[in-house]
C-alpha positions as CSV (number, residue, x, y, z in Angstrom):
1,X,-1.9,2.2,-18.1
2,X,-2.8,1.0,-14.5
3,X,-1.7,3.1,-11.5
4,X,-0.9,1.6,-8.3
5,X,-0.6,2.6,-5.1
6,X,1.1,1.2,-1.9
7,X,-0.1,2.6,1.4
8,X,1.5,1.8,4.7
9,X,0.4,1.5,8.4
10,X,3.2,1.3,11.0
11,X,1.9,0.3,14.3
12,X,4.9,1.2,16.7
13,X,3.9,-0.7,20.4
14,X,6.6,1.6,22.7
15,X,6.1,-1.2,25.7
16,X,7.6,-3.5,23.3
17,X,10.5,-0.8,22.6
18,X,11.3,-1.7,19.2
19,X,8.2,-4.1,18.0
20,X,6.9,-2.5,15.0
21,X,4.0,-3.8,12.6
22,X,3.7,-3.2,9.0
23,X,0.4,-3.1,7.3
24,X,-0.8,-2.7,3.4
25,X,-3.8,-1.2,2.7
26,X,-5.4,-3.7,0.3
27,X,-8.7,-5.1,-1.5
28,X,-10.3,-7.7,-0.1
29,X,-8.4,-9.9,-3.0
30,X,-5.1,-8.7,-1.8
31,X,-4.6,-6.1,-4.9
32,X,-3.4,-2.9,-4.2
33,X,-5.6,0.0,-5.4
34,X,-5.5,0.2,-8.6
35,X,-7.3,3.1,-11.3
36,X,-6.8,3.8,-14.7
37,X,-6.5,7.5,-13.6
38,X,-4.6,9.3,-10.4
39,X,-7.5,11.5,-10.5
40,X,-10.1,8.4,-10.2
41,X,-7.7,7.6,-6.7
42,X,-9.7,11.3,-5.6
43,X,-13.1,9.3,-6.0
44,X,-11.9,6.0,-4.4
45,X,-10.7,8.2,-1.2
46,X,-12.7,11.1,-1.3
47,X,-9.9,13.1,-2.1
48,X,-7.5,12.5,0.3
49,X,-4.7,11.1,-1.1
50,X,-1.4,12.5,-1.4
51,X,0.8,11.1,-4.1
52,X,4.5,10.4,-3.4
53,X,7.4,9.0,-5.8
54,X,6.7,6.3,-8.6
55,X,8.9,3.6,-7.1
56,X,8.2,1.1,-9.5
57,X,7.4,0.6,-13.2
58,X,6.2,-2.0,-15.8
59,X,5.1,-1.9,-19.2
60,X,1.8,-1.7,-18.4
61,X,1.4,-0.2,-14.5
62,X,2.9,2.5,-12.7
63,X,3.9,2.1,-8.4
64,X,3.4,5.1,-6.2
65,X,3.9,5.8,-2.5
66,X,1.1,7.1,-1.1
67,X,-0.7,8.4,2.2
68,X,-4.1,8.9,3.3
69,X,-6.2,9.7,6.4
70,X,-6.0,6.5,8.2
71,X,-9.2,6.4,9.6
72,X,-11.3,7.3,6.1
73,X,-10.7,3.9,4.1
74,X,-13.0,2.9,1.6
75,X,-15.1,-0.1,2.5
76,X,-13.3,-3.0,-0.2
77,X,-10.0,-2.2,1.2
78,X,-8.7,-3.3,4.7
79,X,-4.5,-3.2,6.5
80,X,-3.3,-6.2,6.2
81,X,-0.3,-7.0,7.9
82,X,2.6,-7.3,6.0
83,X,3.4,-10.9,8.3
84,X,0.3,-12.3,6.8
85,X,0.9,-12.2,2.9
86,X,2.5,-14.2,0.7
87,X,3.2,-14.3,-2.9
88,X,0.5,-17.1,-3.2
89,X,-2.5,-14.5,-2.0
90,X,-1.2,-10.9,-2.9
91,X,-0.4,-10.3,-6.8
92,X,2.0,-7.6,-6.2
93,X,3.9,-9.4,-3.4
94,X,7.3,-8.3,-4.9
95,X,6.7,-5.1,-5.5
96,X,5.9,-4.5,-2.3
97,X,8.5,-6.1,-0.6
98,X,10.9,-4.5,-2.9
99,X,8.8,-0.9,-1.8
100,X,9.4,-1.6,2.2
101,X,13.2,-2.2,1.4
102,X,13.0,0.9,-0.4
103,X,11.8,2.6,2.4
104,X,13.7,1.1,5.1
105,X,12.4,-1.9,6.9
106,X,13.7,-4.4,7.3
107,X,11.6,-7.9,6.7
């Protein structure tokens, strides 16, 4: 069983008023982070992370909310704004669309 997390940035520009950016923290192949484990996601972030609600679920891979300390990424991951991905480059572009609808924005 594969656990997945989905990670969110929101960059809220107040000159702008109500511009916001949304950004995925992913690998540099556009994969979420991934472990076999939630305790291996401690390793991957130095133990950080703080595990929200399973949002999504397939036979094989489990979809968590999730937050960390923005500024302590590891170094194979990167935000990505949402704008820039497609379901030709990130293999879990539905599931995270379907994730940002579940948390409110709209896209």
């Amino acid at each position: 069983m594969n656990h997945k997390l989905l990670i969110v940035k929101l960059d809220f520009k107040p000159e702008l008023k109500r511009h916001q950016v949304l950004s995925i923290l992913l690998s540099k192949d556009h994969l979420l982070p991934t472990a076999k484990s939630l305790t291996k996601f401690h390793e991957i972030f130095n133990n950080q992370p703080k595990f929200g609600k399973i949002f999504f679920e397939t036979p094989d891979s489990k979809y968590y909310f999730a937050i960390i300390t923005p500024n302590k990424i590891p170094k194979n991951y990167s935000y990505i704004k949402f704008s820039n991905l497609s379901e030709n480059s990130t293999p879990d572009y539905k599931i995270i669309l379907k994730a940002i609808k579940i948390l409110g924005y709209e896209v």
